[in-house]
N, C-alpha and C positions, 0 to 999 in steps of 0.2 A: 504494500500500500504506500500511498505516496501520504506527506504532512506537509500544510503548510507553516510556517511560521512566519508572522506577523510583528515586526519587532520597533519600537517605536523611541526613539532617545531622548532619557532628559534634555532639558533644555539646557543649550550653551556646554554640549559634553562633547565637542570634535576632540577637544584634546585629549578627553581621557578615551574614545575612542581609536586616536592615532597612538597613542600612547601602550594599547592593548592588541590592536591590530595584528602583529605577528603571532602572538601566541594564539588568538583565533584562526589565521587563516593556518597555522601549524593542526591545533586542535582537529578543522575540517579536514586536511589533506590526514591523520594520524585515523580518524574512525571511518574513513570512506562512507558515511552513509548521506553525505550530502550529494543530490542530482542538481542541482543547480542553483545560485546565489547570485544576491547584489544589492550594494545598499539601496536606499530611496534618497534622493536630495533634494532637498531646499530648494528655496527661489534663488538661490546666490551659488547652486550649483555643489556645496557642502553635502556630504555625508550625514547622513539624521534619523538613519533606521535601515533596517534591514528585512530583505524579503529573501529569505531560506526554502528551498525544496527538499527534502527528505526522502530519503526509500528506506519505509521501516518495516516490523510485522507488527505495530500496533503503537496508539498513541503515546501509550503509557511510556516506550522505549522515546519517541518522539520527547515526550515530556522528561526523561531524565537525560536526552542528550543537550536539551537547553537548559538546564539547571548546571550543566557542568560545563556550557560554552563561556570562555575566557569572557568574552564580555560582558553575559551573566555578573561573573563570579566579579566582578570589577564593578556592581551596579549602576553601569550605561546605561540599562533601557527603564523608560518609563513605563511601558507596557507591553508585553507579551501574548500575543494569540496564537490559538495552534489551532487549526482543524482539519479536519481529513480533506482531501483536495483527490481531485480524480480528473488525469490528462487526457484530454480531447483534441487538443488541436497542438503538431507540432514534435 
């Protein structure tokens, strides 16, 4: 099954986003279970959330691989959504 997650960042947190960035995109490339990423940006073009695809067997796994992403664990995001997503086009 595939997950979405939905990831949305404190306000005014580029820094500590740039700051965490390599252990994330390490974290991604170390569990393979990410199918496809990228942040969301601002009107100024800045990094300010992030939209994650997953290939998991179930949310719950979904739900403990974002509790253990670097930027999680660094309290960047303001709010976090996950929900099952299903590929149609592409």
């Amino acid at each position: 099954m595939h997950a979405a997650l939905i990831c949305r960042d404190k306000t005014d947190a580029l820094s500590l986003r740039m700051d965490t960035r390599q252990a994330h995109l390490d974290y991604v490339a170390r569990t393979g279970v990410v199918e496809f990423a990228g942040p969301f940006l601002n009107d100024k073009g800045q990094m300010c959330g992030s939209l994650i695809i997953l290939r998991v067997d179930s949310l719950d796994i979904a739900r403990a691989w974002a509790a253990e992403d670097p930027y999680a664990k660094a309290g960047l995001f303001e709010s976090v959504e996950i929900h099952e997503w299903k590929k149609v086009i592409g």
